[in-house]
C-alpha positions in Angstrom: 49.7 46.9 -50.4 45.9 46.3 -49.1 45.2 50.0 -50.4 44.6 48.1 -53.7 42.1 46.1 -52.4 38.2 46.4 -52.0 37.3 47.9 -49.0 35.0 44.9 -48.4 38.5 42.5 -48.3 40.2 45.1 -45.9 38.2 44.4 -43.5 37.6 41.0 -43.7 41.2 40.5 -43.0 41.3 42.9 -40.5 38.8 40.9 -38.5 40.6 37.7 -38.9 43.6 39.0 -37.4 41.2 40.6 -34.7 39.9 37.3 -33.8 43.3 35.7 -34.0 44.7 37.6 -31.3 41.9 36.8 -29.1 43.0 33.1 -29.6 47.2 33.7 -28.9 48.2 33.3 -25.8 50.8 35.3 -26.1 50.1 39.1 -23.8 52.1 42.1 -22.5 51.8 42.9 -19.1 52.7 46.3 -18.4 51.7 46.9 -14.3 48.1 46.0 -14.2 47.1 46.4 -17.8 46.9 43.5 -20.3 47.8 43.5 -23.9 47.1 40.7 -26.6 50.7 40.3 -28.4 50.1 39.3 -32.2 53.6 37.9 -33.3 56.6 38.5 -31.1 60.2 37.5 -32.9 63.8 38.2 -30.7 63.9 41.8 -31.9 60.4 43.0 -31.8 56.5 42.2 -31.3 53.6 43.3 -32.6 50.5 44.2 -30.9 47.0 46.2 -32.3 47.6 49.7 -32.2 43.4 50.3 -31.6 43.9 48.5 -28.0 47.4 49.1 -26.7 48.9 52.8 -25.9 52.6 53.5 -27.1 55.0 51.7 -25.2 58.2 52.1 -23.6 60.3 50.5 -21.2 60.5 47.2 -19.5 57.3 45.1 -20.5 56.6 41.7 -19.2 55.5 38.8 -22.1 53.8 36.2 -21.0 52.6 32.6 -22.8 49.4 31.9 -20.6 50.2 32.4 -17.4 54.0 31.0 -17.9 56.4 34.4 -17.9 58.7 33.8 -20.8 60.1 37.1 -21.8 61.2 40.5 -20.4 62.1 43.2 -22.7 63.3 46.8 -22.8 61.0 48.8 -25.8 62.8 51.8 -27.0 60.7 52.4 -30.5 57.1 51.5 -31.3 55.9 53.0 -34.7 52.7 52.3 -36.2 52.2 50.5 -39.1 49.0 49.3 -40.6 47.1 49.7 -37.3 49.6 47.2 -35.4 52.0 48.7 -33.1 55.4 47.4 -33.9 57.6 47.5 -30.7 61.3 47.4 -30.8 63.5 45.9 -28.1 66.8 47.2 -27.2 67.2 44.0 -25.4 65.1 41.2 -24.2 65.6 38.2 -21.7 63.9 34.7 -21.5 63.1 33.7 -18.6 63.8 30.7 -16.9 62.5 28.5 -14.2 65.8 27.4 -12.9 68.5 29.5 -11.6 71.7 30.0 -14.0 74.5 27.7 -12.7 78.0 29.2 -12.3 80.2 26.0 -13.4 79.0 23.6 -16.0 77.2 20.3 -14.9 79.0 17.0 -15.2 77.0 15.0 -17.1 77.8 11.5 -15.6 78.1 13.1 -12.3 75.3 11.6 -9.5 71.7 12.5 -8.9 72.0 12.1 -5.0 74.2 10.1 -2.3 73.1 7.6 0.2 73.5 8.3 3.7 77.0 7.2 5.1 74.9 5.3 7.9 
């Protein structure tokens, strides 16, 4: 759809979105390397093709420096110059363990010593 456009508009919007994922917070961590992630969604995310190899594999996402994410990429395609990975499957994290009964709601914070 931008192929319609003047080439002068092209790349105007091109270097907003640029600069706009130099603002997110969002990034892939793959080992020591360090990707800018442009939108992520639950199925796939989208990073700039010009920056980032192809990936595949387990990839780490992180919001700052707050792990919230970790996916398995089996496609990446390019489209547009973004990368568009797929995941297969993809986990939030969480900062608390998973429980293995549910929590009672009115059920104590703590006890008091019996002495």
């Amino acid at each position: 759809m931008l192929e319609f456009l003047p080439q002068e508009l092209r790349e105007g919007f091109a270097l907003a979105q640029s600069r706009r994922a130099r603002r997110s917070r969002l990034r892939v961590q793959l080992g020591e390397a360090v990707f800018p992630v442009l939108s992520l969604s639950e199925e796939a995310m989208v990073l700039d093709a010009a920056k980032v190899p192809r990936l595949r594999g387990m990839v780490d996402v992180y919001d700052g420096a707050r792990h919230i994410l970790q996916g398995l990429i089996v496609a990446a395609q390019v489209e547009n110059g973004r990368l568009v990975c797929t995941f297969k499957r993809s986990n939030r994290v969480s900062e608390t363990p998973p429980l293995d009964y549910p929590r009672d709601e009115n059920a104590p914070s703590g006890y008091l010593p019996w002495r």
